[in-house]
DOLUM-761978 format. One record per residue: residue number from 1; x, y, z of N, C-alpha, C, CB in turn. Coordinates in pm, 1 decimal, always signed. Last residue first. Glycine has a CB too. Layout:
BEGIN
     k        n_u        n_v        n_w       ca_u       ca_v       ca_w        c_u        c_v        c_w       cb_u       cb_v       cb_w
   NUM          X          Y          Z          X          Y          Z          X          Y          Z          X          Y          Z
...
% end
This chain:
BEGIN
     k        n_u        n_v        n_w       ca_u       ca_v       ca_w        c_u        c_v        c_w       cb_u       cb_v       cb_w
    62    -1991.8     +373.8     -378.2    -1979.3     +358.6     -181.3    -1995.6     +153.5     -225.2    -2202.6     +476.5      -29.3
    61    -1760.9     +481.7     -581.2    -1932.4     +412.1     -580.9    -1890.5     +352.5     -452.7    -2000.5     +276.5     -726.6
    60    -1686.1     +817.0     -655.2    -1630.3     +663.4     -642.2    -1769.7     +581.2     -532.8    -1431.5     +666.8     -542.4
    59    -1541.1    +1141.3     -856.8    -1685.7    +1028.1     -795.4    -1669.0     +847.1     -774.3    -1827.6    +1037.8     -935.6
    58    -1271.6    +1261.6     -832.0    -1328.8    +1115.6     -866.6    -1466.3    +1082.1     -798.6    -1222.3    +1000.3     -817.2
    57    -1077.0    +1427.2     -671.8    -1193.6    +1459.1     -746.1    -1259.0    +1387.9     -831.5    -1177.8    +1545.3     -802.7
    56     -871.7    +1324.5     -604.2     -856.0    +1374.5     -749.9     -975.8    +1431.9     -772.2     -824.5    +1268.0     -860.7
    55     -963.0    +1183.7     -381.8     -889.2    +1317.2     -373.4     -817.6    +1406.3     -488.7     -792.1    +1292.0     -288.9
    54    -1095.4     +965.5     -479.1    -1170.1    +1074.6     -431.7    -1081.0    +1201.4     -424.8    -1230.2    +1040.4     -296.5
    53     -867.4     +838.8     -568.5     -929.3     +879.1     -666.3    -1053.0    +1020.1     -595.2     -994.7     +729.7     -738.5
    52     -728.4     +798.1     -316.0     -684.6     +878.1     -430.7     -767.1     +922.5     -535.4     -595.9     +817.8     -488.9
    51     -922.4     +599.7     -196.4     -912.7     +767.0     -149.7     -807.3     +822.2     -232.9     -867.9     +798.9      +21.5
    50     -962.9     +394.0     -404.1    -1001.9     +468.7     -376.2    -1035.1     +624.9     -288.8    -1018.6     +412.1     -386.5
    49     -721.6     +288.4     -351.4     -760.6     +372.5     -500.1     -862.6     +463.5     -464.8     -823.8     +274.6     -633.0
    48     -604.9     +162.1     -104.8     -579.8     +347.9     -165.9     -668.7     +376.8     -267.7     -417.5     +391.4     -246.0
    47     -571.6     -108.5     -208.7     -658.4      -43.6      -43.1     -674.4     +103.2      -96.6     -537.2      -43.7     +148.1
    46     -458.5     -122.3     -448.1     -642.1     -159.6     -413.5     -739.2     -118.5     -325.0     -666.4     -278.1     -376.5
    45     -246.7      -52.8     -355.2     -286.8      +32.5     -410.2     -425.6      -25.5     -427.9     -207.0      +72.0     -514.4
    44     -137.9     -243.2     -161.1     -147.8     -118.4     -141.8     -257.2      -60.8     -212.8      -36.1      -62.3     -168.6
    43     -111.9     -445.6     -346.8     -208.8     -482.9     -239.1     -240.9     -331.1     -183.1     -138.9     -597.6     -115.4
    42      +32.8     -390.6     -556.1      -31.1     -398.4     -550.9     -156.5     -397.3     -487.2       +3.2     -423.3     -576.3
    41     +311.6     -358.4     -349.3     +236.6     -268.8     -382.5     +121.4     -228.8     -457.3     +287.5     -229.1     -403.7
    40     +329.1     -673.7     -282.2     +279.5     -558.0     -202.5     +242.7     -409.3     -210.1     +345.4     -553.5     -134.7
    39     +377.3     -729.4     -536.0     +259.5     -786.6     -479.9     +273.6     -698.1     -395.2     +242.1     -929.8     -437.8
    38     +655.6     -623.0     -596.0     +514.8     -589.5     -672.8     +380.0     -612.7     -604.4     +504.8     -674.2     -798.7
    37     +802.5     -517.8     -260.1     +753.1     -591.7     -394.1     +634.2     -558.7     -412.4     +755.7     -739.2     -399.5
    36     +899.2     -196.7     -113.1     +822.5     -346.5     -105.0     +813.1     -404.8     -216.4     +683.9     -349.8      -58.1
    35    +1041.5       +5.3      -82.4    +1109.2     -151.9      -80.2    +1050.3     -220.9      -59.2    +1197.8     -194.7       -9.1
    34     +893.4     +259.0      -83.0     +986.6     +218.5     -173.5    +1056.3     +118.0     -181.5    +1052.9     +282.1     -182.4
    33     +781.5     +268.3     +161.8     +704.5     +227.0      +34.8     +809.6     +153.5      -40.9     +640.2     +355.0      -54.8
    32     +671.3     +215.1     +545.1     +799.7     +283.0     +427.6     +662.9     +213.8     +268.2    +1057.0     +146.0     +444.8
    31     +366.8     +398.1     +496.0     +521.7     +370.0     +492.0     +568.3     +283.2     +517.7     +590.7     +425.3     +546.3
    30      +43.2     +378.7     +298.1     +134.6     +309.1     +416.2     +322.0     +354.7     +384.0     +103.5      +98.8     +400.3
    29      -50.6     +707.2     +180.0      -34.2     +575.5     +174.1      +75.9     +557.7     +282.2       -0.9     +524.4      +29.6
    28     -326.7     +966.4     +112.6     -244.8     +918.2     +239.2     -222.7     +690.1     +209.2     -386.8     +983.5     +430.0
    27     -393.4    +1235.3      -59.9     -452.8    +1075.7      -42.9     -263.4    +1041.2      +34.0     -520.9     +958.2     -262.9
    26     -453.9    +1557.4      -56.4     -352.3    +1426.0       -9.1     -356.5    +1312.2       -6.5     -321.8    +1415.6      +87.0
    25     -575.4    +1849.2     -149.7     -645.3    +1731.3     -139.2     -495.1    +1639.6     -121.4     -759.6    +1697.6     -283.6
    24     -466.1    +2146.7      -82.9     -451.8    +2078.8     -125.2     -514.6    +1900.8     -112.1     -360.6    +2122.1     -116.6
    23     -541.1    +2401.4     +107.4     -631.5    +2266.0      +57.0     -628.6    +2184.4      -47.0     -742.5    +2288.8      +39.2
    22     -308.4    +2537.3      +90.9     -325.7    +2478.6     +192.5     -440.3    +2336.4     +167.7     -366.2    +2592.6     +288.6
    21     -156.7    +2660.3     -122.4     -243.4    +2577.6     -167.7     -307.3    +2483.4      -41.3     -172.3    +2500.8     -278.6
    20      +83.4    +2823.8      -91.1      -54.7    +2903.4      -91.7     -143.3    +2798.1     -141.0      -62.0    +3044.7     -191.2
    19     +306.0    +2700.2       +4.2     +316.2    +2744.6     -185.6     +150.4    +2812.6     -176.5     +334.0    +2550.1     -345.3
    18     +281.1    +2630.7     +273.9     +384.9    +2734.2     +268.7     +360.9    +2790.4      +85.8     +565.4    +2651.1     +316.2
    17      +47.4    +2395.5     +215.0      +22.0    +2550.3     +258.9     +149.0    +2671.9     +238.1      -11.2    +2543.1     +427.5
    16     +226.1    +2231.6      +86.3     +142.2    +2271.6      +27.2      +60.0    +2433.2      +64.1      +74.6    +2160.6      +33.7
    15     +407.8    +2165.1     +284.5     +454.5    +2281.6     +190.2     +344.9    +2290.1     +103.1     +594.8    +2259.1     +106.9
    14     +248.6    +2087.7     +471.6     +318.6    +2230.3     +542.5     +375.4    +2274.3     +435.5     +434.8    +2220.3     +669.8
    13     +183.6    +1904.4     +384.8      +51.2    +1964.7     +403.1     +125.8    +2125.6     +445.5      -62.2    +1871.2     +540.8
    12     +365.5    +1750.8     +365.4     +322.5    +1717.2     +232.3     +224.4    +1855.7     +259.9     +249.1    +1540.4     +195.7
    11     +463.2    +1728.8     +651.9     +552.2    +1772.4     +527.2     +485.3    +1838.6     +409.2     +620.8    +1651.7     +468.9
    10     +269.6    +1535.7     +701.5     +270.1    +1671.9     +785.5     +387.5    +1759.1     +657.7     +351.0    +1644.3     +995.1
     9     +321.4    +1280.8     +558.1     +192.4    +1366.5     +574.3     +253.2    +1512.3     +590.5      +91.8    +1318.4     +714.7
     8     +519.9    +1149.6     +592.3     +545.0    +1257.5     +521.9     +450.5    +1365.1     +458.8     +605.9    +1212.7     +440.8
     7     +467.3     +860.5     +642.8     +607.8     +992.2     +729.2     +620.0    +1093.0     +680.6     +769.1     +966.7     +731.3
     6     +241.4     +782.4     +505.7     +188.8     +857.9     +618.5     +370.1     +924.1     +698.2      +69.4     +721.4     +739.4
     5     +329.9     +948.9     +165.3     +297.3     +790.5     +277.3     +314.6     +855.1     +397.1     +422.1     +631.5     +272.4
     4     +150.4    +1073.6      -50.5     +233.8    +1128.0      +72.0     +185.9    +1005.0     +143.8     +196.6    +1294.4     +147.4
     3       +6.2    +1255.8     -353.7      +21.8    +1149.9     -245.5     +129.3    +1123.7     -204.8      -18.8    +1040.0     -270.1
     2     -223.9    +1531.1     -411.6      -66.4    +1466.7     -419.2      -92.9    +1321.7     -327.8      +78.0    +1591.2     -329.9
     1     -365.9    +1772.7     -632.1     -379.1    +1649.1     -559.6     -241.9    +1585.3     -555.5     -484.7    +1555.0     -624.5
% end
């Protein structure tokens, strides 16, 4: 399982397949990332937990 902000989807999925792991599971976050503040990456990650956690293989309550 990996995570990949959406400029780097297609990347994230072309070397997962090029290493023989094509179904690799991806939970998908907003770009850019790396220059937002705490509060905004907080806010991020409330929206995400849950499709990260599903893509860990996390049972997660609808």
């Amino acid at each position: 399982m990996t995570v990949c902000s959406t400029a780097f989807t297609t990347l994230g999925r072309a070397q997962a397949a090029s290493l023989g792991n094509a179904s690799l599971p991806i939970a998908v976050i907003p770009h850019p990332f790396g220059a937002r503040s705490r509060d905004e990456v907080r806010a991020i990650a409330d929206k995400c937990v849950d499709e990260i956690a599903r893509a860990a293989g996390v049972a997660v309550a609808a």
